[in-house]
matplotlib code that plots the C-alpha trace (Angstrom):
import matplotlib.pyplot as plt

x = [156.0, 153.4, 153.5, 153.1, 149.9, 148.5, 148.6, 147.0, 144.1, 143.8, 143.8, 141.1, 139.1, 139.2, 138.1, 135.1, 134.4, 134.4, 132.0, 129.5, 129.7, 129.1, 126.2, 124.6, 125.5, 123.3, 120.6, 119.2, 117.6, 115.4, 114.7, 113.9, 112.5, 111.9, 108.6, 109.6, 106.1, 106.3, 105.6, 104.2, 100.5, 98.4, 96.7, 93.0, 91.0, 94.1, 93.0, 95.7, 94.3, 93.1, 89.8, 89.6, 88.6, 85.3, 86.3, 90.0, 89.6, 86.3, 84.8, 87.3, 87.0, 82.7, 83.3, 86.1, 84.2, 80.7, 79.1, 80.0, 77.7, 75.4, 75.6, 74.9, 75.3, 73.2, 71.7, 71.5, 70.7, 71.2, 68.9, 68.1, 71.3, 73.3, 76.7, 78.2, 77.9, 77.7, 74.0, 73.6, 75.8, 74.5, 70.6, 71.1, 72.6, 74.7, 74.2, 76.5, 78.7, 77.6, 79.6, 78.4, 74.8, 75.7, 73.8, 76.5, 79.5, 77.7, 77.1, 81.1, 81.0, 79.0, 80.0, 78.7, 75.5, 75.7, 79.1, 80.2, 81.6, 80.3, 83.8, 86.1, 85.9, 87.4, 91.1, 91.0, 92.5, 89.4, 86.9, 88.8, 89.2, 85.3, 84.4, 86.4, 84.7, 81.8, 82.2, 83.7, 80.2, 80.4, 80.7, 81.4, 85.0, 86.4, 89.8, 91.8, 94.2, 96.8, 99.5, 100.7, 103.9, 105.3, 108.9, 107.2, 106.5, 107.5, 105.7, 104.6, 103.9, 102.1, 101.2, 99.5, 97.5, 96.7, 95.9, 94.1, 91.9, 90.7, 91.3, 91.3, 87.7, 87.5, 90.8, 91.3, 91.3, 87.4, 86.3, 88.7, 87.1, 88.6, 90.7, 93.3, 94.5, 96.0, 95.8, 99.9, 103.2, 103.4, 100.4, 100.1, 104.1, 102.8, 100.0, 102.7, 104.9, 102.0, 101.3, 97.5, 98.1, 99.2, 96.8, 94.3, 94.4, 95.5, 92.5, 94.1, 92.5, 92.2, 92.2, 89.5, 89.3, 90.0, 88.9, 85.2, 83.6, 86.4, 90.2, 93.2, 94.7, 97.2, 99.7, 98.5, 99.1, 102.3, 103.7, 101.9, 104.1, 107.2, 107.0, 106.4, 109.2, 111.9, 110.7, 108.2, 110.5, 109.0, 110.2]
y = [144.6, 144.4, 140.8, 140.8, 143.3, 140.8, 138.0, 139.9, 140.5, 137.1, 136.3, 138.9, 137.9, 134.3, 135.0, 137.0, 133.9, 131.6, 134.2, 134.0, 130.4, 129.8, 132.5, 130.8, 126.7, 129.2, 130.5, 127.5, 125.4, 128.3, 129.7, 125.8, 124.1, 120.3, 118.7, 116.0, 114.0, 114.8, 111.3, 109.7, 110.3, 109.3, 106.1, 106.5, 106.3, 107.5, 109.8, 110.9, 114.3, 112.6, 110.9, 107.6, 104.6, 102.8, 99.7, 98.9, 100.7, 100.8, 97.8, 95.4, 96.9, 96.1, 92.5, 91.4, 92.5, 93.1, 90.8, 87.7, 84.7, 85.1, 88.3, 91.2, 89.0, 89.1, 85.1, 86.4, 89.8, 90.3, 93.5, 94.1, 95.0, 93.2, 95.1, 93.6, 95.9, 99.8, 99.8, 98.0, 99.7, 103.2, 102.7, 101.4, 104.1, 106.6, 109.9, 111.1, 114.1, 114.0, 111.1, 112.2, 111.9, 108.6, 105.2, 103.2, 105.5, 105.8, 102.4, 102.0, 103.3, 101.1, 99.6, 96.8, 94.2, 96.9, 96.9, 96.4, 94.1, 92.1, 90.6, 93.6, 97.1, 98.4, 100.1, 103.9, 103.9, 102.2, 104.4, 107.2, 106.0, 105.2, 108.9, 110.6, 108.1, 109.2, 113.3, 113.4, 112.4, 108.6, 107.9, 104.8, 105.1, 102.2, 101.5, 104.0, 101.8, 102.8, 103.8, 100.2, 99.1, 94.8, 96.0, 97.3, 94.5, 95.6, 94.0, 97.3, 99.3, 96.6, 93.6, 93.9, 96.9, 94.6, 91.4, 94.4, 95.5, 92.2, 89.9, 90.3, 90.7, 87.1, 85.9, 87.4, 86.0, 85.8, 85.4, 82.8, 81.8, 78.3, 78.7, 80.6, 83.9, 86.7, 89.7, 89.1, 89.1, 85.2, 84.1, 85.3, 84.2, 80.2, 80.5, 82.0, 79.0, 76.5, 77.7, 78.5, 82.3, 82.1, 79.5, 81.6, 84.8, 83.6, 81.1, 78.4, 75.2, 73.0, 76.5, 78.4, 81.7, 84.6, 87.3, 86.6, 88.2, 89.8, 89.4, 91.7, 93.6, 91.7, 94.2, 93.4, 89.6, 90.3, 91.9, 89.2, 87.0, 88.4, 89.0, 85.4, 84.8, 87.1, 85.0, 86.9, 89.1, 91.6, 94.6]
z = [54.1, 51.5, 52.0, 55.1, 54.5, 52.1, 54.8, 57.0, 54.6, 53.9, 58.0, 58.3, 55.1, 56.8, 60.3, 59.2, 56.5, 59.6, 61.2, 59.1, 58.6, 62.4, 62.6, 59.7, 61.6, 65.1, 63.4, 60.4, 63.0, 64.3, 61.0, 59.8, 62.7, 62.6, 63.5, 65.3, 64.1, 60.6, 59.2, 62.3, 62.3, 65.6, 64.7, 64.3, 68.0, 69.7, 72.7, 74.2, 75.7, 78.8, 78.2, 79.4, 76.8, 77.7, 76.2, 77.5, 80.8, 82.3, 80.7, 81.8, 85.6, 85.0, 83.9, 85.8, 89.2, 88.3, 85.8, 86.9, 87.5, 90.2, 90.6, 87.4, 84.4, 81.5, 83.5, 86.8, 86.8, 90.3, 91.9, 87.8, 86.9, 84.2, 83.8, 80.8, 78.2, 77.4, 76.7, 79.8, 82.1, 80.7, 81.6, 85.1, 87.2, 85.1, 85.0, 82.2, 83.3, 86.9, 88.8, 92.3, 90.7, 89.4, 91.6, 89.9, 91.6, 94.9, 95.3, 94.8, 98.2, 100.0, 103.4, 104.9, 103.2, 100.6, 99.5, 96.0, 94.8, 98.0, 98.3, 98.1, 97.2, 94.0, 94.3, 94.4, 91.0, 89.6, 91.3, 89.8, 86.4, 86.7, 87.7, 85.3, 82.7, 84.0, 84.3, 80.9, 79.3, 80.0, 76.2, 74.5, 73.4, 71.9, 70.1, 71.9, 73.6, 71.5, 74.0, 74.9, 73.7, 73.8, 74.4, 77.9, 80.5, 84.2, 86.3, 88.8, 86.0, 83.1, 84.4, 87.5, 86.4, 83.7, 86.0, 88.4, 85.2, 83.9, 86.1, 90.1, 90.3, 89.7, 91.2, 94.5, 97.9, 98.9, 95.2, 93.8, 90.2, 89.6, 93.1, 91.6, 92.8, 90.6, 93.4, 93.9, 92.2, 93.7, 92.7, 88.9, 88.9, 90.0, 87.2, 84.7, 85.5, 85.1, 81.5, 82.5, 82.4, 78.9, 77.4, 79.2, 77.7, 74.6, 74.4, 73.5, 73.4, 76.5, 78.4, 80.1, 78.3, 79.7, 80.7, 80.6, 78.4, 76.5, 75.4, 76.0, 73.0, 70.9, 72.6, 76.2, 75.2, 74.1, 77.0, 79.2, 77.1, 77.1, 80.9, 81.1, 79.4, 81.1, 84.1, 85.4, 87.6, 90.2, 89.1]

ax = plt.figure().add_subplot(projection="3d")
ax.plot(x, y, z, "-o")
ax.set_aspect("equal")
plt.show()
C-alpha cells in the first residue's frame, strides 16, 4: 500500500514537472521575441515606404521616350525642352507636389498633333509612376533600386517592365530605333536569340549601347541574362 502511495506521488510529481515544462516551451517566445531583421540592415538609399526613385524609375521612362534625337535631346531641343537629366526635366514644366499643375503631366495627355511621345502614348503605369514622382515632391532620388533580385527573371513580372522602362520608347512599332522592336515577348525573344540584347545592355564592344543615355543596374543585367539563358520563356 505504501508502495503503491509512493508511486503515485512520483506519477503526480511527474505530471505537474511536465506542466511546467510545456507552460515554460508556450510562453518563452512571447516573453523573448525574435526580430526577424536583426543582422540584416536595409542597404543605404533603400526606400521602401513608397516613394518612387528618380533615377531607376522615372528617368529611364524620360530617356527611353522623350530625349531622343530629334526631338528633346540635349542637340535638338525640340519646342526648348531637353529631357535628359534631373536639372533639365525639373525647370521645364514641373511643379513639385502638384502633378495636375505640372505642363510636363498634362502634356502626357495630349491627343492629336500634340500628343507625347508623338508616336505613342506612355502606358498608364508610367503616367502613374510619373505623378506620384511628381506629388511626392519630385526630388532627385538616386540609388534606391535596391529591391531587385538576379534569382528573379519572369518575363510578365521583370523583363518586360524592364524592356517597357528603358527601352520601348525607342523600339516600338512606329519608332523602331535601328528597326528593331522590343514592345513584345516575340520580338525581344528574336533579339535575345541574336545576341544583340545582351551585347547591348552589357556594352560590349561591337554593340550599340544601350539604353541611351544610361545602363541598367548590375542586377537588372543579370536577370536580363539569366532570362536569356533559361530561354527566354513567356512566363
Amino acid at each position: 500500500m505504501e508502495k503503491l502511495q509512493k508511486t503515485g506521488n512520483w506519477i503526480i510529481l511527474s505530471a505537474l514537472t511536465v506542466l511546467i515544462l510545456l507552460g515554460s516551451c508556450v510562453h518563452e517566445p512571447f516573453l523573448n521575441p525574435i526580430d526577424v531583421n536583426e543582422g540584416n540592415p536595409k542597404p543605404d538609399g533603400c526606400l521602401d515606404d513608397g516613394t518612387v526613385c528618380f533615377e531607376s524609375s522615372i528617368l529611364p521612362i524620360f530617356l527611353s521616350s522623350c530625349a531622343r534625337s530629334g526631338c528633346h535631346d540635349t542637340k535638338t531641343k525640340k519646342d526648348g525642352y531637353a529631357l535628359d537629366s534631373y536639372t533639365n526635366i525639373l525647370k521645364k514644366g514641373i511643379s513639385p507636389g502638384n502633378a495636375n499643375n505640372s505642363k510636363l503631366y498634362k502634356v502626357l495627355f495630349a491627343t492629336g498633333s500634340d500628343q507625347m511621345p508623338p508616336d505613342g502614348p506612355l502606358s498608364n503605369s508610367q503616367k502613374e509612376a510619373i505623378k506620384l514622382w511628381i506629388n511626392q515632391g519630385a526630388k532627385n532620388t538616386t540609388d534606391c533600386n535596391c529591391s531587385c533580385d538576379p534569382a528573379i527573371f519572369t518575363y510578365a513580372a521583370i523583363i518586360q517592365p524592364i524592356m517597357a522602362t528603358n527601352c520601348v520608347g525607342c523600339h516600338k512599332p512606329g519608332s523602331l530605333g535601328g528597326n528593331i522592336d522590343l514592345s513584345t515577348h516575340k520580338a525581344v525573344k528574336a533579339q535575345a536569340a541574336n545576341g544583340k540584347l545582351v551585347g547591348s545592355i552589357t556594352h560590349a564592344q561591337g554593340f550599340v549601347a544601350m539604353p541611351q543615355g544610361g545602363k541598367l543596374s548590375d542586377c537588372e543585367i543579370s536577370q536580363v541574362k539569366n532570362w536569356v539563358s533559361a530561354g527566354a520563356p513567356n512566363n
